[in-house]
C-alpha positions in Angstrom: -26.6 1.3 3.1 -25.1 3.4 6.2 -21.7 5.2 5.9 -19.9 2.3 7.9 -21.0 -0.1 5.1 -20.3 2.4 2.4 -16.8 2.8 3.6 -16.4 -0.9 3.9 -16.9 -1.6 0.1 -15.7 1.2 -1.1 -11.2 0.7 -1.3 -10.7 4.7 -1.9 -12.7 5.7 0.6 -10.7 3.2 3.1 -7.7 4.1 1.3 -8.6 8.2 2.2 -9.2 7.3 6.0 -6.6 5.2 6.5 -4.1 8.2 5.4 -6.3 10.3 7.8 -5.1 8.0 10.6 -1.9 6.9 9.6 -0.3 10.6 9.2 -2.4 13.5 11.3 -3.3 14.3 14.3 -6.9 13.8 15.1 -7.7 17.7 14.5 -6.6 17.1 11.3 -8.5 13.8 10.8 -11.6 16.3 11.5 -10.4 19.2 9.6 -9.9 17.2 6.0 -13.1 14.9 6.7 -14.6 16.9 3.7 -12.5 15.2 1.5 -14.6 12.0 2.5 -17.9 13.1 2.2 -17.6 14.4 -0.9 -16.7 10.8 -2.0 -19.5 9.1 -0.8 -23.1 8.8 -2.1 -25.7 12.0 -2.0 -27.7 10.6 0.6 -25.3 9.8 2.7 -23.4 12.8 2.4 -25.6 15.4 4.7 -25.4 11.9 7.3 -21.6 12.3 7.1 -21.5 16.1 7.6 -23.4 15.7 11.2 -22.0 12.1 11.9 -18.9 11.8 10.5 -16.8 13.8 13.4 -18.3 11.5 15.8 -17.5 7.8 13.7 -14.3 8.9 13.6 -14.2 9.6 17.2 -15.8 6.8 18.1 -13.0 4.9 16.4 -15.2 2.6 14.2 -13.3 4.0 11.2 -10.4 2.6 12.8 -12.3 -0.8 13.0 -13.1 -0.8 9.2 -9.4 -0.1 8.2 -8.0 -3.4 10.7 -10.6 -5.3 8.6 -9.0 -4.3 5.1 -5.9 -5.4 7.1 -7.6 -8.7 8.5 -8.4 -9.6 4.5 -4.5 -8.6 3.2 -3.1 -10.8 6.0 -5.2 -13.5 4.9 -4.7 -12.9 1.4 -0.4 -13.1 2.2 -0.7 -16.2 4.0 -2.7 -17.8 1.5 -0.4 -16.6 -1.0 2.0 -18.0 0.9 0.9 -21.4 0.8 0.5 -21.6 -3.1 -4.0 -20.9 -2.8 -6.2 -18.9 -4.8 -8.2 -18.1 -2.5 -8.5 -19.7 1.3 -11.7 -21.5 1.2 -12.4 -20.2 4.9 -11.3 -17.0 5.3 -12.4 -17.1 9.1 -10.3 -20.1 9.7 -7.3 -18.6 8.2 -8.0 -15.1 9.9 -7.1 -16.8 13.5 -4.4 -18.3 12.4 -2.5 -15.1 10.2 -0.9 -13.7 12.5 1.0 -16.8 14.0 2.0 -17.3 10.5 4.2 -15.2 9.8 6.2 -16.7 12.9 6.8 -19.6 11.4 9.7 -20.8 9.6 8.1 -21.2 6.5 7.5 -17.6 6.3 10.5 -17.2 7.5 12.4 -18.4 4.6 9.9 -17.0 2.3 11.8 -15.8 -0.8 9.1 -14.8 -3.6 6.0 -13.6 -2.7 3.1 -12.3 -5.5 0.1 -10.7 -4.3 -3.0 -10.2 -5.7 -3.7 -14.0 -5.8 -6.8 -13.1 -7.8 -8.2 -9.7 -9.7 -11.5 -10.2 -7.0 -9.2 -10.6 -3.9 -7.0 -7.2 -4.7 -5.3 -5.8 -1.2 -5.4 -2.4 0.2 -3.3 -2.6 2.7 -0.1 -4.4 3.6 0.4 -5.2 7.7 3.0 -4.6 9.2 3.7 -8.0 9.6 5.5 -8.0 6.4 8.4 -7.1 8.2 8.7 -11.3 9.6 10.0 -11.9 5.7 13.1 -11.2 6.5 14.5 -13.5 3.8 12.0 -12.0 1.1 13.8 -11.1 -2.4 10.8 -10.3 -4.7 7.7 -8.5 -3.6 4.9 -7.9 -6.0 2.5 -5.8 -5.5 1.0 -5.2 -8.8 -2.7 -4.1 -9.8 -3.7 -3.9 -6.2 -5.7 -1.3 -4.5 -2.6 0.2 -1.7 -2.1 3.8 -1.4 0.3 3.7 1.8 3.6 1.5 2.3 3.8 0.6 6.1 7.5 1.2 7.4 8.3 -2.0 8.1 8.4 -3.2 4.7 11.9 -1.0 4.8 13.3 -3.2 7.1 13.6 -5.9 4.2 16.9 -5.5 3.4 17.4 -8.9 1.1 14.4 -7.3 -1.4 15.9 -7.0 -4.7 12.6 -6.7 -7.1 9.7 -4.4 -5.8 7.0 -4.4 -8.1 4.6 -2.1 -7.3 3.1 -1.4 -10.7 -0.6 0.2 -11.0 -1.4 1.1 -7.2 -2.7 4.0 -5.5 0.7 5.0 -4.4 1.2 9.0 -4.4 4.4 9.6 -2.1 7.3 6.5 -0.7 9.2 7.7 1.8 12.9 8.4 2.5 13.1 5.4 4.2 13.4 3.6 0.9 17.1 4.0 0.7 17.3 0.8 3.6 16.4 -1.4 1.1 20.1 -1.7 0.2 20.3 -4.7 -2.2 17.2 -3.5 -4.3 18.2 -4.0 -7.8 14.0 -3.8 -9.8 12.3 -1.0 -8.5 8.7 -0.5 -10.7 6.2 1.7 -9.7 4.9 2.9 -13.0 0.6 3.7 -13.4 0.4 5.4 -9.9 0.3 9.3 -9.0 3.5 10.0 -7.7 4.1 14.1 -7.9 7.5 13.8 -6.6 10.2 11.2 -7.0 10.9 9.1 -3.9 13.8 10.8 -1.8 16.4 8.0 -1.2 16.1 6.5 -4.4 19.5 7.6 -5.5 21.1 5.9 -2.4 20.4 2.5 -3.5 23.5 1.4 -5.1 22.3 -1.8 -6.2 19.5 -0.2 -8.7 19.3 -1.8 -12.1 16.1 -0.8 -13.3 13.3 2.1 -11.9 9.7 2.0 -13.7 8.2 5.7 -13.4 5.9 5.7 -16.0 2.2 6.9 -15.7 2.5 8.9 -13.0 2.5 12.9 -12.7 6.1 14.0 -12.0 7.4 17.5 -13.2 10.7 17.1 -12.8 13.4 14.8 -12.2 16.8 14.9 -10.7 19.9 14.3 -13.2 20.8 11.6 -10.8 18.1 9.4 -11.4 18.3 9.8 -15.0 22.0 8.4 -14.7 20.3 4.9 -13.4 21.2 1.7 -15.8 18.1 1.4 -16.9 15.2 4.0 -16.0 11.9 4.8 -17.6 10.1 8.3 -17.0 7.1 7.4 -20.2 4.2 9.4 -19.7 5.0 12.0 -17.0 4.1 16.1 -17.5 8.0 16.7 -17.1 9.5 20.2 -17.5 11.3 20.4 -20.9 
């Protein structure tokens, strides 16, 4: 097995190089690419110290990470249409991203995603953004450790269920999601709570459990409905 294909099958190491790309510069990619090659195999580590620099310059990391894309689309869109699993993943690769054009997408409501324990996500596209009519996004047991943007945008979301992820940070950008009333992302490693949480005047019910928090701002506490379980928090 090479690195490429190590990386491929592998969902943390994606998960690590896709935060690499997503949120540094490229100095920084090359700076932090320890961090990878101490997660993969001992053979392929010493590989990885005098090849790494150059995969990710090359840009076939990038190509690995808009394959775990490729498979999440697919996985939506068959969600979408009520499958398991599409029987021709090929076939339904051409035609995801025409999908979520269409006006069934478009009046989506309730989507639940993993369809099945062997098809988990770890990545949600951007393309998300097209269900504008969404109200109930779950996310749960999946494999995602970064929240694209334009999931924000959904502004008809009231339950986001984003229960045992890989989820360490959301950003501030939360606080858009203004009719969010279910907000669950217990059994992940957040460190911080999510700035803009407070903002959402809708909020009925926030899931924090199993994560590593320290501390917690009195306004959160004063949500309907919250639970902070099993969390290192400050006395």
């Amino acid at each position: 097995m090479n690195i490429s294909d190590c990386i491929q099958k592998d969902p943390h190491l994606r998960e690590l190089v896709e935060l690499f790309y997503d949120h540094q510069s490229e100095q920084e990619i090359y700076e932090r690419t320890e961090e990878i090659r101490a997660c993969l195999p001992s053979p392929l580590q010493q590989q990885f110290a005098t090849s790494g620099r150059t995969l990710i310059e090359s840009g076939s990391l990038r190509s690995l990470l808009e394959t775990s894309l490729r498979v999440s689309r697919v996985a939506i869109v068959a969600a979408l249409q009520g499958l398991k699993t599409p029987e021709d993943m090929f076939s339904y690769e051409q035609t995801s991203f025409t999908y979520f054009q269409s006006p069934q997408a478009h009046q989506t409501i309730k989507l639940s995603l993993p369809i099945q324990k062997s098809f988990r996500i770890t990545a949600l596209p951007r393309e998300i953004a097209q269900l504008k009519k969404l109200k109930t996004l779950n996310l749960y047991d999946s494999r995602i450790a970064v929240l694209p943007l334009e999931l924000f945008s959904l502004s008809n979301l009231e339950t986001l269920d984003l229960y045992h992820n890989r989820i360490c940070s959301l950003p501030e950008q939360i606080r858009y999601l203004s009719n969010l009333e279910v907000l669950n992302i217990a059994h992940n490693c957040l460190t911080t709570p999510p700035e803009g949480i407070t903002d959402l005047a809708h909020l009925e019910y926030l899931n924090l459990s199993h994560n590593s928090l320290s501390s917690v701002p009195e306004e959160i506490r004063k949500i309907r409905s919250v639970n902070l379980n099993h969390n290192p928090l400050s006395p």
